[in-house]
C-alpha positions in Angstrom: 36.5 109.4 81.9 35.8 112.1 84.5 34.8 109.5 87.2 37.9 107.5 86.8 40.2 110.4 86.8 38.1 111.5 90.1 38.6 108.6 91.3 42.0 107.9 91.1 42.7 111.1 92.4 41.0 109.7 95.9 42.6 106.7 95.9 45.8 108.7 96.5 45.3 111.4 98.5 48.3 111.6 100.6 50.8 111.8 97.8 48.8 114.0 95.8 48.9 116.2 98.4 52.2 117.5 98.8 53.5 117.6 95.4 50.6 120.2 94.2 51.4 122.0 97.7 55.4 122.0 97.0 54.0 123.2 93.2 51.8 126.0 94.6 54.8 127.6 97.4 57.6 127.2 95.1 59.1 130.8 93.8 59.3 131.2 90.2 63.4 130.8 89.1 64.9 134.2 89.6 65.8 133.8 85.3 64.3 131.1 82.4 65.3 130.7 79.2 62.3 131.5 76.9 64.6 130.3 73.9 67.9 129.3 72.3 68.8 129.8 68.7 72.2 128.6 67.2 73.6 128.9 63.9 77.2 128.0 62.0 78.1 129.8 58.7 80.9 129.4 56.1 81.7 132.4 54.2 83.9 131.6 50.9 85.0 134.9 48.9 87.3 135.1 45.9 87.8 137.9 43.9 89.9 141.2 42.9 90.0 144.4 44.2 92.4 147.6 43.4 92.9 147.9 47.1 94.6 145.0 47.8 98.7 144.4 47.8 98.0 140.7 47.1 99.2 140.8 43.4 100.6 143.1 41.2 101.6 146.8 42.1 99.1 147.9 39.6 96.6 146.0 40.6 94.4 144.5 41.2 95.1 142.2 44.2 93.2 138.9 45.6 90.6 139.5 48.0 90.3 135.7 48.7 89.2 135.4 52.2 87.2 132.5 54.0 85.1 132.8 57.0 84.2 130.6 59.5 81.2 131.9 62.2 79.7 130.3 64.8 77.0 132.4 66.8 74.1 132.0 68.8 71.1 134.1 70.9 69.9 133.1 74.0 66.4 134.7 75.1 66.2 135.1 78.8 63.1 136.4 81.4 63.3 137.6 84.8 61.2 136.8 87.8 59.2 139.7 86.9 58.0 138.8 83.4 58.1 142.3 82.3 62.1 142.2 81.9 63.7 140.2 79.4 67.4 139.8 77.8 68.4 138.8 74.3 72.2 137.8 74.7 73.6 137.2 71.6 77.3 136.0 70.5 79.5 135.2 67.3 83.0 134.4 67.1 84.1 134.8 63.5 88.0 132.7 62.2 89.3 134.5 59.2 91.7 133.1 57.0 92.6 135.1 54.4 95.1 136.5 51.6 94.7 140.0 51.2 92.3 141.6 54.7 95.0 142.7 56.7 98.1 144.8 55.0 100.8 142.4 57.1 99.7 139.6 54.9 101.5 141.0 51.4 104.4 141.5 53.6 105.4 138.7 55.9 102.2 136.4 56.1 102.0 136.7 59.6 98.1 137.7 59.8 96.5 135.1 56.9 94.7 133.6 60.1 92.4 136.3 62.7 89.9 135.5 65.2 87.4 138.2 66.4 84.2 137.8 68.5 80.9 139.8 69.4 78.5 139.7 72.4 75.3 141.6 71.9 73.2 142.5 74.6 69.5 143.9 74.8 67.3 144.4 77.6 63.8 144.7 77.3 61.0 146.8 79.9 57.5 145.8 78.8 55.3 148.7 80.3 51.8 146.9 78.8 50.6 150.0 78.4 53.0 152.2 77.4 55.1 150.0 74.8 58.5 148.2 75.3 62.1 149.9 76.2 65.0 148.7 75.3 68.8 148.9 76.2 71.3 147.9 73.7 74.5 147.2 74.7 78.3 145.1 73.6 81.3 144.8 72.9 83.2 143.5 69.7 87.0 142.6 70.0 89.9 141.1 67.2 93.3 141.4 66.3 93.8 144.9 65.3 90.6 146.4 66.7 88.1 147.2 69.3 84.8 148.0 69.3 82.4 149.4 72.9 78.4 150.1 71.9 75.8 151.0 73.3 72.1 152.4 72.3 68.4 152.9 73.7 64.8 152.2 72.1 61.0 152.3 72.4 58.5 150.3 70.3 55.2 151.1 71.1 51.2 149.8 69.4 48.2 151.7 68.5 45.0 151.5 67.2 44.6 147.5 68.8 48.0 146.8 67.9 47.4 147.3 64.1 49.9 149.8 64.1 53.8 149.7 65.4 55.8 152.5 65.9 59.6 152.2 67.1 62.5 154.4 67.7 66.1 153.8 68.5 69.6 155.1 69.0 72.7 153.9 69.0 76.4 154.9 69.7 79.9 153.1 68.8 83.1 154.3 69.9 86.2 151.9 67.5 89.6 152.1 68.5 92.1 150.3 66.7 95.5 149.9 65.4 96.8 152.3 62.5 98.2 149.6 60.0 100.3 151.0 57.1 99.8 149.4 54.0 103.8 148.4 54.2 103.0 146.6 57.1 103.8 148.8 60.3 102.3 151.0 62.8 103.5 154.5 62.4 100.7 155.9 64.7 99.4 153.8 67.1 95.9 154.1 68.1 93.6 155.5 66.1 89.6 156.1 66.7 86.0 156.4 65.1 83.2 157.8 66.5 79.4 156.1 65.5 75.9 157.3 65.9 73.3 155.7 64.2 69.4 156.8 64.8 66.6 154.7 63.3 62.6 155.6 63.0 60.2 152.3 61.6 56.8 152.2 61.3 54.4 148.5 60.5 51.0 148.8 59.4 48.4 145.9 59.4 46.3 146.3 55.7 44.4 143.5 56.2 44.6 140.1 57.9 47.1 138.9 55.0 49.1 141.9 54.2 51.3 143.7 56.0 53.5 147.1 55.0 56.7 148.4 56.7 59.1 151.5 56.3 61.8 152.5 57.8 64.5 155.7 57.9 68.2 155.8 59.6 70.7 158.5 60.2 73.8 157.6 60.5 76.9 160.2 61.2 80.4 158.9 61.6 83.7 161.0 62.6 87.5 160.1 63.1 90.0 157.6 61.2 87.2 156.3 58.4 89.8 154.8 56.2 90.7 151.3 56.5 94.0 151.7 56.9 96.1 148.9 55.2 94.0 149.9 51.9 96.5 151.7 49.4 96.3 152.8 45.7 98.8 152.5 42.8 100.9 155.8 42.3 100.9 155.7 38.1 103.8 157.8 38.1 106.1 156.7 40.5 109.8 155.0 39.8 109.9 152.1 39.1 114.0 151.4 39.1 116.9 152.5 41.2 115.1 151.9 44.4 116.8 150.3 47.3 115.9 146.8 48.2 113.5 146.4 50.8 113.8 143.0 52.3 110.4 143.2 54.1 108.3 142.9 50.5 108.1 141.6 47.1 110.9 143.3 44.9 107.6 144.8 43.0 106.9 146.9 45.7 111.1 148.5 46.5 109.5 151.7 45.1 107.2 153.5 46.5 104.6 152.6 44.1 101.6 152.7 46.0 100.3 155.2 49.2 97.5 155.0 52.1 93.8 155.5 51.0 92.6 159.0 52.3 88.9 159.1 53.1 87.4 162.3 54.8 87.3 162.7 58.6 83.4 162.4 59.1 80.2 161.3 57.1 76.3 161.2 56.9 74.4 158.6 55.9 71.0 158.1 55.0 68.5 155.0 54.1 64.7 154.3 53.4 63.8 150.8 53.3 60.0 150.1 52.3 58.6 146.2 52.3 55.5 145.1 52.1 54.3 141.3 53.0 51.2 139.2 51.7 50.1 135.8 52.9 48.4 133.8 50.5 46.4 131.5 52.5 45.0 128.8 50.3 48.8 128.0 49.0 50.2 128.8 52.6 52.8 130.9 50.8 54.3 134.4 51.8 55.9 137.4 49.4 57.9 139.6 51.1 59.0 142.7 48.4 61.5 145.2 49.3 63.1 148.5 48.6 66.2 150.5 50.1 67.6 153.5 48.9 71.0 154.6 50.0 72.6 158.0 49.8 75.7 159.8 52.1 77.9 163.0 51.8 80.6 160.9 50.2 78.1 161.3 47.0 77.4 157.2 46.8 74.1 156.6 45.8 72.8 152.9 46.3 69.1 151.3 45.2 68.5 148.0 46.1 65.0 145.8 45.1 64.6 142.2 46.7 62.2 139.7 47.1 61.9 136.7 49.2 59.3 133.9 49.0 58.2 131.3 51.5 56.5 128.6 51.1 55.2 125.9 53.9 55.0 122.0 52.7 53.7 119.8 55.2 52.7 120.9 58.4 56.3 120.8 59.5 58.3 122.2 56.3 58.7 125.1 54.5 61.3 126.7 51.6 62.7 130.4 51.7 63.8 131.9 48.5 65.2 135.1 48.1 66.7 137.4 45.8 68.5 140.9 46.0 69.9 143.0 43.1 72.0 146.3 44.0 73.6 149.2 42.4 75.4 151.8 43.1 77.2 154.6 41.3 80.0 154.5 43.8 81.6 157.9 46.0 83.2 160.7 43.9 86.6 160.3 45.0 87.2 156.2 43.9 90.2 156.0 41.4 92.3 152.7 40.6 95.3 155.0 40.4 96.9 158.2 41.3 99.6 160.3 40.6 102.4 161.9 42.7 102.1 165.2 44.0 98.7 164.7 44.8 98.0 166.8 48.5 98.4 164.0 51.5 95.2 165.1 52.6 93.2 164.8 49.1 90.6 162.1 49.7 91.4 159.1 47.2 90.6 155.6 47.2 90.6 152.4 45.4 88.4 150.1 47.4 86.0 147.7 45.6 83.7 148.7 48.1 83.2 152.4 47.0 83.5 152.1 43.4 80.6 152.0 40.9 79.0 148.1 40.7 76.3 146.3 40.8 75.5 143.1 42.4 73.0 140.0 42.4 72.2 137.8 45.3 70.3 134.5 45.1 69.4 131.7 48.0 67.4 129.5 49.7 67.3 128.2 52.9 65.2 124.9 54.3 63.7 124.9 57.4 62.5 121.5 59.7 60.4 121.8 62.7 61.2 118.7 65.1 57.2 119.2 66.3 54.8 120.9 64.5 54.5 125.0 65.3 51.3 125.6 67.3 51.2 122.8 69.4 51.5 121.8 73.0 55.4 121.2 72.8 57.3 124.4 72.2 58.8 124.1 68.8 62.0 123.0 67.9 63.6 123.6 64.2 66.8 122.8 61.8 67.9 124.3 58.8 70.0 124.6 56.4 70.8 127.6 53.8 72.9 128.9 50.4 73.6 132.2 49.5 75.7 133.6 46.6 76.5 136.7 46.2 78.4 138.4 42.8 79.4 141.9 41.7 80.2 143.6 38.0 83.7 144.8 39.4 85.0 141.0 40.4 83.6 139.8 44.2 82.4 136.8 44.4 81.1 134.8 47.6 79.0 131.8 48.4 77.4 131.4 52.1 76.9 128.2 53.7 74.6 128.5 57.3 73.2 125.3 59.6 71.4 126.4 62.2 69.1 125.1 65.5 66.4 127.0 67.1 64.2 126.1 70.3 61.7 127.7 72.0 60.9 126.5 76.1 
């Protein structure tokens, strides 16, 4: 075999000639794309929440809300292999009954369209780890969103040990939304900084343990603003007729969520993986605790299983449970006379509940990983998620992923 490919190679010397010379003196393109992943998911919520307008004054209302998201990440390298860009972008279509306070009122906002582009550029020193620069912008209907945020990842003791930091900083502006349906005050803002510390630790050649710890501080408007709670005790006759809403709501028989003007938050996540290799199946286990000055507490256990069939094939399982005892200041009512400035609230969100997710996803690799051919997958995944206090949603995701 080596004398024929030899000789071939002399029976064609001139044209062999200046194709591997045009190979060797072209310049590397000034950007390649090292990958492309893209993914569509349906989000389908029902459910009732004290929060919401969409039904009685008393509550509670619908939260019925669909989702439609496409999104995608494209991974990007420079002519200096050392830099690289992870551009990612979703564009979510809402259609929903209960979201946005204009929808009790006049229907006008059952449909919303907001988008994302997430940047992050990438410095890999070699020796002294990776830098990153995170930066974005997120934009819809009623609100605005600028970020922007640092980080360092770095390996030790022959890469058996990872060590990252990062930072970052979000500045929201967005319209105040009465729960009635106007815009008393314009503009109003919230302030984000979020700082995050991990740590990965190799155990063995199968098993695998991570932590992590973020600080998160937030100030300004943290309310969302079309949220309001039922007044128990206000009239509920002899009001005038307010043509803009349900006859239900001619008195004023429900008032603006208050939240406090800033907040800490804190969370510890622990997970710990083990590949089994004679059944070529992986267990992930995980832990989070949750905890802020609003009082909430939050615990949350999951586990996820893989495992491959095939060469080409493999199933994800997962399953999450969480609880949480909910802030201090939750109520499905209150009373008048209570101080404008008294933090209350009735969102499903904040109160005491506890949830249970289940799903799977199914993943197809067009050639099998670890060959000659980059690899190329589809797949295809189910979610549901369900709380105690009446939230249901199911997730539908497709998605395409390609390596070059």
């Amino acid at each position: 075999m080596i004398a024929v490919g030899f000789g071939l190679a002399l029976a064609r010397p001139v044209a062999a000639a200046p194709a591997a010379s045009a190979a060797a003196e072209s310049p590397p393109k000034a950007v390649s794309i090292d990958g492309l992943w893209l993914r569509l998911s349906f989000f389908d919520q029902y459910g009732h929440g004290f929060q919401s307008k969409a039904g009685p004054p008393q509550g509670p209302g619908s939260q019925r809300m669909t989702v439609v998201q496409p999104m995608g990440m494209v991974a990007l390298r420079q002519r200096n292999p050392r830099w690289s860009h992870q551009v990612a972008f979703a564009l979510d279509v809402i259609s929903a009954a209960s979201p946005d306070g204009l929808d009790a009122v006049s229907s006008a906002s059952r449909q919303n369209e907001a988008g994302e582009i997430d940047v992050a550029t990438t410095y890999d020193s070699q020796r002294r780890g990776k830098f990153t620069m995170r930066y974005g912008v997120h934009f819809e209907e009623p609100w605005r969103s600028f970020f922007v945020g640092g980080g360092w990842v770095g390996s030790f003791f022959e890469d058996n040990t990872t060590v990252g930091v990062n930072a970052t900083y979000v500045f929201d502006w967005f319209d105040y939304i009465h729960p009635l349906g106007w815009s008393p005050k314009g503009q109003e803002y919230r302030m984000t900084s979020s700082d995050n510390l991990t740590l990965t630790q190799v155990l063995s050649p199968t098993t695998l343990i991570s932590g992590s710890y973020g600080l998160t501080f937030q100030s300004g408007t943290l309310a969302t603003t079309w949220n309001s709670i039922y007044v128990a005790d206000a009239p509920t006759t002899g009001c005038s007729d307010d043509n803009g809403q349900k006859p239900a709501y001619d008195c004023p028989n429900r008032r603006p969520e208050v939240l406090p003007r800033s907040r800490t938050r804190h969370a510890l996540a622990l997970q710990l993986n083990q590949h089994i290799p004679r059944t070529r199946t992986t267990i992930k286990l995980g832990y989070r605790y949750y905890a802020d000055t609003f009082d909430l507490r939050a615990h949350t256990p999951s586990v996820m299983l893989y495992q491959w069939i095939g060469r080409r094939f493999y199933l994800r399982a997962l399953y999450r449970y969480h609880w949480q005892r909910g802030v201090s200041f939750y109520s499905s009512a209150t009373r008048m006379g209570l101080p404008e400035d008294t933090p209350i609230t009735a969102d499903s969100d904040l109160a005491p509940f506890s949830a249970h997710q289940g799903g799977i996803k199914a993943v197809l690799y067009l050639q099998p990983p670890g060959g000659v051919r980059p690899p190329a997958y589809l797949d295809a995944g189910f979610s549901r998620y369900q709380r105690s206090n009446d939230l249901r949603v199911n997730v539908f995701s497709i998605g395409y992923g390609r390596e070059f």
